[in-house]
C-alpha positions in Angstrom: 118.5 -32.1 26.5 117.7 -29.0 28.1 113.8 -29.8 28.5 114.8 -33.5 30.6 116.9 -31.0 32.5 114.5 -28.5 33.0 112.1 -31.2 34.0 114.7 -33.5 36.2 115.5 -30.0 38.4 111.4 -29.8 38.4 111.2 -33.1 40.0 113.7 -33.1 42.2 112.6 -30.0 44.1 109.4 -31.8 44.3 110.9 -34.6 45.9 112.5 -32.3 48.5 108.9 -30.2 48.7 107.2 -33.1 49.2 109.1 -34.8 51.8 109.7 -38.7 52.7 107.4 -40.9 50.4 107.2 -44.6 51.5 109.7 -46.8 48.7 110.4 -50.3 47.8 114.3 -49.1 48.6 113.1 -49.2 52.8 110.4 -47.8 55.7 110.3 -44.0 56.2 112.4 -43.1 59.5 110.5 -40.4 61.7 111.9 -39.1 64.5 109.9 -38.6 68.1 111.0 -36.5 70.7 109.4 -37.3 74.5 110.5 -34.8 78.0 110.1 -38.2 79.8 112.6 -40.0 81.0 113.3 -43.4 79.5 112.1 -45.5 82.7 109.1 -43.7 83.1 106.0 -45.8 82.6 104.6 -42.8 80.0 107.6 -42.8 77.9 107.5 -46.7 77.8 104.1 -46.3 76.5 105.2 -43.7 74.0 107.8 -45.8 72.4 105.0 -48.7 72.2 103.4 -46.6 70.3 106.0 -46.4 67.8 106.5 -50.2 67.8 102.7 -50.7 66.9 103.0 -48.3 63.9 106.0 -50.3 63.0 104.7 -53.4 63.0 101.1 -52.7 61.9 102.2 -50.8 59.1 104.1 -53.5 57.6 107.6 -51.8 57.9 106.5 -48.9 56.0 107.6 -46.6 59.6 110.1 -46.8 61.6 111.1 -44.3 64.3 114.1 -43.0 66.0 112.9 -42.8 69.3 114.4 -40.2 72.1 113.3 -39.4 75.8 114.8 -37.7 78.2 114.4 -34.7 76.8 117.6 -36.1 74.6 116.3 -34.5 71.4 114.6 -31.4 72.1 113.8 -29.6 76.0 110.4 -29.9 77.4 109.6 -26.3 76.7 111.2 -26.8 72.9 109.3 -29.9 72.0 106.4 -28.4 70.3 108.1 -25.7 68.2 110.5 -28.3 67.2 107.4 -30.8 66.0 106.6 -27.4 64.1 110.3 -27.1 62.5 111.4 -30.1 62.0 113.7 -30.5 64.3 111.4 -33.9 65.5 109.2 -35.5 63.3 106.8 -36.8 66.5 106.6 -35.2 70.4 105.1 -35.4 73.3 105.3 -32.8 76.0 102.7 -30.4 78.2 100.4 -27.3 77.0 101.5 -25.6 80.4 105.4 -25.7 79.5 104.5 -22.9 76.5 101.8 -21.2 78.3 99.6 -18.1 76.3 100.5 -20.2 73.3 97.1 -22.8 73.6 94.6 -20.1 75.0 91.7 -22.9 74.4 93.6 -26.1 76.0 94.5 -23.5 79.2 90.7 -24.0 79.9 91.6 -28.1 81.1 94.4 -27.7 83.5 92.3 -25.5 85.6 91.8 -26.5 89.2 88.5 -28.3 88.6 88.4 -30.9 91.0 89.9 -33.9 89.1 89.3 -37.2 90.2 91.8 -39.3 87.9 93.3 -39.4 85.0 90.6 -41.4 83.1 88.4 -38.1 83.4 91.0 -35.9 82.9 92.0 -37.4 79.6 88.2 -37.5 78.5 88.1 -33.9 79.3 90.8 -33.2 77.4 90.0 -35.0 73.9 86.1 -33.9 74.5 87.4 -30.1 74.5 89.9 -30.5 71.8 87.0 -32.3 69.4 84.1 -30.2 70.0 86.0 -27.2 69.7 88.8 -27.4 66.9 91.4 -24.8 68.4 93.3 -23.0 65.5 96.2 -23.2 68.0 96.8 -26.9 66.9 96.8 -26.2 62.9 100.2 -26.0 62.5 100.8 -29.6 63.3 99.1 -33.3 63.2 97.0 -33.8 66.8 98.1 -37.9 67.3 96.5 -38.2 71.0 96.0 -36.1 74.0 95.7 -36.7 77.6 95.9 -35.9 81.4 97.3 -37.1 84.2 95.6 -37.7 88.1 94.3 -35.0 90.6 97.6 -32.6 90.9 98.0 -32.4 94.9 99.9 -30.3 97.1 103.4 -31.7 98.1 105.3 -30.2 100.9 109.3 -31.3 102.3 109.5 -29.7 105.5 106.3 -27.7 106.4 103.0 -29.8 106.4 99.7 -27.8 104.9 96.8 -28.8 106.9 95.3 -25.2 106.1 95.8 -22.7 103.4 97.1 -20.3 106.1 99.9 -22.9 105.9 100.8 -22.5 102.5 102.3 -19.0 103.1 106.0 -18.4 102.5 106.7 -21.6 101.4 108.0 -22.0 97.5 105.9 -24.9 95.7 107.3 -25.4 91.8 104.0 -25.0 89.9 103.6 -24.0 86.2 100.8 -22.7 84.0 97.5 -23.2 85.8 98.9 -25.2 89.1 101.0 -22.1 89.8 97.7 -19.6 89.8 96.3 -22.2 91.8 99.4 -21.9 94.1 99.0 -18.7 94.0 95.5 -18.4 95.0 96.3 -20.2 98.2 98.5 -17.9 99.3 101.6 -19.9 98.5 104.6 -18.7 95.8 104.8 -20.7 92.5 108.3 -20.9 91.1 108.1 -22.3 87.4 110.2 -25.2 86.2 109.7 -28.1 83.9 109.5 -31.3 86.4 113.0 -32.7 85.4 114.4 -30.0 87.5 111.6 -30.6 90.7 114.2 -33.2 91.8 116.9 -30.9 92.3 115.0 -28.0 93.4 113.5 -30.0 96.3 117.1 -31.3 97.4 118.8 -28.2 97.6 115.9 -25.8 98.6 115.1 -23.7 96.0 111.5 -24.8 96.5 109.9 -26.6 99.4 106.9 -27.9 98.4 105.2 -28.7 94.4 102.1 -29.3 92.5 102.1 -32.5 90.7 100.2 -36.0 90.6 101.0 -39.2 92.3 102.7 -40.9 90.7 105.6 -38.6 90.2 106.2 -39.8 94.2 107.5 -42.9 92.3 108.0 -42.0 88.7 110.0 -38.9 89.0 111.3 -40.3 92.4 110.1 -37.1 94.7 109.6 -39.2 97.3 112.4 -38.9 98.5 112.3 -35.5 98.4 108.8 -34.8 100.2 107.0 -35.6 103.6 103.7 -34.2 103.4 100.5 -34.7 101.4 97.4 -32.4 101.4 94.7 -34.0 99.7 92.6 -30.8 98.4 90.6 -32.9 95.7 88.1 -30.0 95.5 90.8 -28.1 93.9 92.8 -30.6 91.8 93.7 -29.7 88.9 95.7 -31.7 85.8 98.6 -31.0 83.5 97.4 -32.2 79.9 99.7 -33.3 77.2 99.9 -33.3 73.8 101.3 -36.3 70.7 101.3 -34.2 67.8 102.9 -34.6 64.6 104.8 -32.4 62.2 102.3 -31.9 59.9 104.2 -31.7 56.9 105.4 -35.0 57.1 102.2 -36.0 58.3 100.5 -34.8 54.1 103.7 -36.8 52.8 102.4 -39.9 54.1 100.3 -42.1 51.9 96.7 -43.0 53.2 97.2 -46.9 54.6 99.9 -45.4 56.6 98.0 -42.1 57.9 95.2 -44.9 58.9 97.1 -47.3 61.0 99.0 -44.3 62.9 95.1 -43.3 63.5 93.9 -46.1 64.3 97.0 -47.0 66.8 96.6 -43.6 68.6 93.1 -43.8 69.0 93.5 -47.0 71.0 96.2 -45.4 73.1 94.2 -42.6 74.7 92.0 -45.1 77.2 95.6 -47.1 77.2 97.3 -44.0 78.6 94.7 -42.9 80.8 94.6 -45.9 82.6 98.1 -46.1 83.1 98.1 -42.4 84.6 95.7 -43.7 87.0 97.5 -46.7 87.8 100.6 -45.3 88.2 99.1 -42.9 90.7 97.9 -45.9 93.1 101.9 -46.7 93.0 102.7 -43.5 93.5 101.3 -43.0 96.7 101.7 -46.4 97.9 105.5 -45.4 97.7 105.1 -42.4 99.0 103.8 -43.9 102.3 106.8 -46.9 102.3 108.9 -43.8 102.5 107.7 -42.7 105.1 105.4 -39.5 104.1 102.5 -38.5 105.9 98.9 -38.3 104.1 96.9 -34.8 105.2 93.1 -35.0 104.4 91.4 -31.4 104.5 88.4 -31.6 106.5 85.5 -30.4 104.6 84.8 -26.6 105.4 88.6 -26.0 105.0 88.2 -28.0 101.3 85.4 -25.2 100.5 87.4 -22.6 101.7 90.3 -23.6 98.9 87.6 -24.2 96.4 86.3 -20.3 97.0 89.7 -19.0 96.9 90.5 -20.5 93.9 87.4 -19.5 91.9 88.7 -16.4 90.6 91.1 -18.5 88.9 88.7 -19.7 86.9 87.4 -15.8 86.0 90.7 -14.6 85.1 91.0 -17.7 82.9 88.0 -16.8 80.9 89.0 -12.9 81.2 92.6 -13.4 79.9 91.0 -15.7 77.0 88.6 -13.0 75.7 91.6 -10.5 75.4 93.4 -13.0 72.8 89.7 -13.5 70.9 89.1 -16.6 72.4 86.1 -18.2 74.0 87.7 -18.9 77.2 84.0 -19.4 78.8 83.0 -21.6 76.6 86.0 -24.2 76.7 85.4 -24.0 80.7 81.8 -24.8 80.1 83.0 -28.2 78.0 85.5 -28.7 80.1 83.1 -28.6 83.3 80.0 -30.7 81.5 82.4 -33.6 80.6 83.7 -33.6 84.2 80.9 -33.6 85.9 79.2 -36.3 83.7 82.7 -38.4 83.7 82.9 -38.0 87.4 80.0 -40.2 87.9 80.7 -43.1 86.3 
């Protein structure tokens, strides 16, 4: 009697070692935790993702899904993917910044032209070089959105002589390159831009397209400077908690694959798409479209350089190859960029 004890108690903390298995008695319920709002064209796309793991893995999933930041904050999503407290999330690199040294090297301001070669930047760097800053969880599926632009309410920035004294929310590398161009970044996550913009705690941002129409800012700006040389992107992360991840059996582990490997080109074609709508809103409101001429586009582009060097710089101090991530990150947008 006491042996089956013994052995029942051994079992049983096994079970709760081991985590959710997939039973006869019903599908596995995961949870996923997005900063998007629910409207948002990239948190529709998120929860398709969970429908197609549904239905492709027979009923074996099925997940609690919860945007809007309704679960865990933007800045909390990827520690809580590491705890627990979400099985699934999806949030930026930039809202934890120093934590992915590596990643840093592909929101710099590189000169993105859309969110197609963003995205491929962004995988190209992650698979060639394997940063141990992603070990503690399951990588699902990056990517990146459109050029980030310069977005102004009241003051228009034809030159970077304009961009002093003015406020522009800007985090991780858009606020160096803020900074570089003489403006002053004030970090916040993007659900607050709204707000900010309103009432005046900033008056201008960094941020792609389509948040004219996605995050509604629109009505909140009047000016856009075009500096393409300089844009940079904001890349994001679907990662997994990665102990629930090993508790999953393999048919399950190779549909999630398979499903998240076909949503990268399907997101980065929506970023792109979305940013088309973006500024065609933009302009129905009534916001004006400022293209830097070209000498004034190479003087942001040699301002902004030493961005680039105190990237690399900072990443050698935390034992990182910051130069060579820039160098992959560079190589793939300049091939990418041609197509």
């Amino acid at each position: 009697m006491r042996l089956r004890r013994a052995l029942t108690a051994v079992c049983l903390c096994a079970a709760l070692f081991l985590g959710p298995r997939i039973s006869s008695a019903g599908p596995v319920t995961l949870s996923y935790s997005n900063f998007f709002p629910p409207n948002h064209v990239m948190s529709k796309l998120a929860e398709d993702w969970c429908r197609e793991v549904e239905k492709r893995s027979g009923g074996k999933i099925a997940f609690n899904y919860f945007p809007g930041q309704t679960l865990t904050k933007a800045d909390q999503v990827y520690d809580g993917v590491v705890n627990g407290i979400s099985d699934v999330g999806m949030s930026l690199f930039s809202y934890t910044r120093g934590r992915f040294p590596v990643m840093q090297a592909v929101d710099l301001p590189l000169g993105y032209p859309s969110g197609k070669v963003a995205t491929a930047v962004v995988g190209e760097v992650y698979r060639e070089l394997k940063p141990k800053e992603l070990n503690d969880v399951k990588v699902l599926y990056l990517h990146a959105h459109g050029p980030g632009l310069i977005w102004t309410k009241s003051r228009p920035v034809r030159t970077m002589n304009d961009m002093r004294g003015i406020k522009f929310r800007a985090t991780g590398a858009s606020a160096d390159l803020i900074k570089a161009l003489g403006g002053t970044p004030v970090a916040m996550p993007m659900p607050e831009t709204y707000q900010s913009l309103l009432t005046g705690v900033a008056d201008g941002a960094a941020y792609p397209m389509e948040a004219s129409k996605g995050w509604k800012l629109a009505e909140v700006t009047k000016y856009l400077t075009e500096c393409y040389p300089v844009a940079y992107t904001s890349s994001f992360f679907a990662v997994m908690n990665k102990a629930k991840w090993d508790a999953l059996p393999a048919d399950v582990k190779k549909v999630i694959d398979q499903v998240s490997a076909e949503w990268v080109p399907k997101t980065a074609e929506a970023w792109d798409e979305i940013d088309r709508e973006g500024l065609e809103y933009f302009k129905s409101k009534g916001g004006e479209v400022i293209a830097l001429p070209a000498d004034e586009s190479a003087r942001w582009k040699k301002a902004v350089a030493p961005v680039l060097d105190a990237y690399v710089e900072d990443a050698k101090k935390k034992g990182v190859d910051g130069k060579k991530a820039l160098s992959v990150a560079e190589k793939v947008l300049a091939k990418d960029s041609r197509k």
